[in-house]
C-alpha positions as CSV (number, residue, x, y, z in Angstrom):
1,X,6.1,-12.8,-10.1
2,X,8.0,-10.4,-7.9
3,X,6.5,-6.8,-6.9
4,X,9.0,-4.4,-5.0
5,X,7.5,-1.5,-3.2
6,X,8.9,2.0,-4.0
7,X,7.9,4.3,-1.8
8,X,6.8,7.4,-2.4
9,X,6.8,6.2,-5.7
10,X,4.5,2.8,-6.3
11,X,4.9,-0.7,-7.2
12,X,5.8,-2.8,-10.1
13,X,4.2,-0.2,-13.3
14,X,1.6,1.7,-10.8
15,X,3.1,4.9,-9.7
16,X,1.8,7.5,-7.5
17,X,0.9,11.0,-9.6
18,X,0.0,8.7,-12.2
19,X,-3.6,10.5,-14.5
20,X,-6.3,8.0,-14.6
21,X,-5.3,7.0,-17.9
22,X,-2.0,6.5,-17.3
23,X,-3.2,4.0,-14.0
24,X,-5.3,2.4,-16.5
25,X,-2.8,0.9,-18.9
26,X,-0.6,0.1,-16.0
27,X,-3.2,-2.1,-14.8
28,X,-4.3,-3.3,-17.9
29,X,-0.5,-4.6,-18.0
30,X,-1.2,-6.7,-15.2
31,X,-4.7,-8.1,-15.4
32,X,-8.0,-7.7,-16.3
33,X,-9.7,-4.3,-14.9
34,X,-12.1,-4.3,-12.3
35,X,-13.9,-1.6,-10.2
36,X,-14.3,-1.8,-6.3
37,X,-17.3,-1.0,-4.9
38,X,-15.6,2.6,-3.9
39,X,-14.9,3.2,-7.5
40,X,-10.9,2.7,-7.4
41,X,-9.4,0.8,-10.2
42,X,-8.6,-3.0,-9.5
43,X,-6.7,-6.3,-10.7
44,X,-6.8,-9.6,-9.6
45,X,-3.9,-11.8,-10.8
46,X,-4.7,-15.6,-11.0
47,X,-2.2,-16.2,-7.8
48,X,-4.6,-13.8,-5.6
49,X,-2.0,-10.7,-5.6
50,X,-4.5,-8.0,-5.9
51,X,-3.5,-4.1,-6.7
52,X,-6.1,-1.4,-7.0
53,X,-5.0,2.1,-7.2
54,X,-7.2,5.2,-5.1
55,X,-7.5,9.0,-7.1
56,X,-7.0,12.3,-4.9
57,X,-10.0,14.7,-4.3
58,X,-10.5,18.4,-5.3
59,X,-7.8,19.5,-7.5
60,X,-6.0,16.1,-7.8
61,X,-8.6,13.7,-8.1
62,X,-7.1,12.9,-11.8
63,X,-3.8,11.3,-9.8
64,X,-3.2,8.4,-8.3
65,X,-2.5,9.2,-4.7
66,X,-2.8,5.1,-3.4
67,X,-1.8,2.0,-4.6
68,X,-3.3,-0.9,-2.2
69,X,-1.4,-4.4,-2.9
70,X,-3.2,-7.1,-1.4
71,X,-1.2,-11.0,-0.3
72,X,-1.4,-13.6,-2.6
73,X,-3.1,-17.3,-2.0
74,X,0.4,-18.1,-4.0
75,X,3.7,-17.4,-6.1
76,X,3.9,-13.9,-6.0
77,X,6.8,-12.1,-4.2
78,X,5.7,-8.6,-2.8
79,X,8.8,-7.3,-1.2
80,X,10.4,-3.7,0.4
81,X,14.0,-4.1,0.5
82,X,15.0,-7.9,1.7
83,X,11.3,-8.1,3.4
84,X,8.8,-10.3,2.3
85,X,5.6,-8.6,3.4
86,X,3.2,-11.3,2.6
87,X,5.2,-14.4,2.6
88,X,6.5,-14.0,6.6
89,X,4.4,-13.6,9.8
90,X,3.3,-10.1,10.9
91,X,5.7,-9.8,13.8
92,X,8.7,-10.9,11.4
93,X,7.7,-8.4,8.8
94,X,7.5,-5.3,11.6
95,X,11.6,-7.0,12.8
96,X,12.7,-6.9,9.2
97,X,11.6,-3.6,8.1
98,X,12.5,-1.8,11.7
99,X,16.2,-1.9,9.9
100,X,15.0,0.1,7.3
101,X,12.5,2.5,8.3
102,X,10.9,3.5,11.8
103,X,7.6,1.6,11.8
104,X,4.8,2.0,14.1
105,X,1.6,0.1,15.2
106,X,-1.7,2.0,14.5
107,X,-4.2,2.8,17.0
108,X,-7.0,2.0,15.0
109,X,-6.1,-1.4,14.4
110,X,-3.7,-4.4,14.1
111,X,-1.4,-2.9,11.3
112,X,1.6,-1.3,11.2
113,X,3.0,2.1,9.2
114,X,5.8,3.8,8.2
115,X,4.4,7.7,8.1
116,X,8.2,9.0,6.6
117,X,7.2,6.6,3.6
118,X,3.1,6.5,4.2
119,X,4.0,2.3,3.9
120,X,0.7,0.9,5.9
121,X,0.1,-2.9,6.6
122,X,-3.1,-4.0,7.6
123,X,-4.5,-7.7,9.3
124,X,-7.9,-8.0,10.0
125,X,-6.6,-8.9,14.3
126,X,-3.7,-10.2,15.7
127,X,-3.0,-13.8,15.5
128,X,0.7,-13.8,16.3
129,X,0.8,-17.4,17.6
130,X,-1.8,-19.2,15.6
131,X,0.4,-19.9,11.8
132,X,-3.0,-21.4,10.8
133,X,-4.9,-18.7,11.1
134,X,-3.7,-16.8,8.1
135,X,-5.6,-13.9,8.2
136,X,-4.2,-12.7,11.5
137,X,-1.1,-14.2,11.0
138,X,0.2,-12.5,8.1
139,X,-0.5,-9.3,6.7
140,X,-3.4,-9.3,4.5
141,X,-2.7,-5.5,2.5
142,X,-0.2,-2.8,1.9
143,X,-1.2,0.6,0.9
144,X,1.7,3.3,-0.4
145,X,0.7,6.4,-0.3
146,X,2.0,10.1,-1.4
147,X,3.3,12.0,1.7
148,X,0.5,14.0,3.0
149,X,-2.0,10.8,2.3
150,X,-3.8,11.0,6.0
151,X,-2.7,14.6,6.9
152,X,-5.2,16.2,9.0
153,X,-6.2,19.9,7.5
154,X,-3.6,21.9,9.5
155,X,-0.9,19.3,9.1
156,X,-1.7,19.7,5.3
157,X,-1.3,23.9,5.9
158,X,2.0,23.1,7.4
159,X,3.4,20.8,5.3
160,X,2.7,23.2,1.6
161,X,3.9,26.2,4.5
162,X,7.1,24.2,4.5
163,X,7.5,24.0,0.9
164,X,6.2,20.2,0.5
165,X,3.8,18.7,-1.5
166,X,0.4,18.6,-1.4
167,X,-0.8,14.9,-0.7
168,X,-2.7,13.5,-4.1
C-alpha cells in the first residue's frame, strides 16, 4: 500500500480535527484497533506500517491533534511529495524533502522537523554509515501534527493573538 502525508491535514483516511469516533472508523479501515500504553488509538498492518492517532487536552481533547506513522518491515510506501520517508536512508530523506520544505534537526535528538508543517521524523541515534543498522539508518516514525502542536504557552497566546488556530 501507499500512504502520502498531508500536512496539516493527515495521512491516508486519518485526519487531523478528526472526533474520536470519526479516528475510530478511520482506523478500523485499516486494521484491527489497539490501544498504546498512553491511551492513543493504534493499528498495526501485517507489513509493520503502524499509525496511531494522539487527542488534544482541555477543550480539544475530542480531536485528533497527531497522527504518528511508524516504517514498515515491508511493502508499504509512506511518502511526502516524491520522498520515500521510510524506504531511503535518513540523510537522503532530510536532501529530498529540503526542496520542499525548510527542515531542521532537533535538539533533543536524532530526527528531523518541518515546524511550518509540524512534519517530525524520529531514529532512535544516528547511524548514517552503517545500512545494516536499520534503526539508525532509516527513520523509524513520522508524527504530523496541527500547527501549534509543541507551542510553548506564550507562543500559543501569540499565535490565537494573530488570528491562528489553536493547536488540537
Amino acid at each position: 500500500m501507499e500512504f502520502v502525508l498531508d500536512p496539516p491535514r493527515g495521512v491516508g483516511p486519518l485526519r487531523l480535527g478528526m472526533t474520536t469516533d470519526e479516528a475510530c472508523g478511520a482506523l478500523e479501515t485499516l486494521g484491527r484497533l489497539t490501544p498504546t500504553a498512553h491511551g492513543e488509538l493504534a493499528v498495526h498492518l501485517p507489513s509493520g506500517l503502524g499509525f496511531s492517532v494522539g487527542f488534544g487536552v482541555g477543550s480539544t481533547r475530542d480531536r485528533v491533534n497527531a497522527i504518528e506513522v511508524w516504517r514498515p518491515q515491508e511493502h508499504d510506501l509512506v511518502r511526502y511529495h516524491d520522498v520515500d520517508v521510510f524506504g531511503l536512508p535518513a540523510p537522503e530523506v532530510v536532501k529530498r524533502l529540503r526542496h520542499h520544505v525548510e527542515i531542521v534537526s532537533n535538539e533533543d535528538d536524532d530526527g528531523f522537523t518541518a515546524r511550518k508543517l509540524y512534519l517530525a521524523l524520529w531514529r532512535p541515534f544516528a547511524a548514517d554509515d552503517d545500512r545494516d543498522e536499520e534503526q539508525g539508518h532509516f527513520f523509524q516514525s513520522v508524527l504530523l501534527a496541527r500547527p501549534g502542536y509543541d507551542d510553548t504557552p506564550a507562543e500559543a497566546v501569540a499565535r490565537l493573538a494573530a488570528g491562528g488556530e489553536p493547536g488540537y
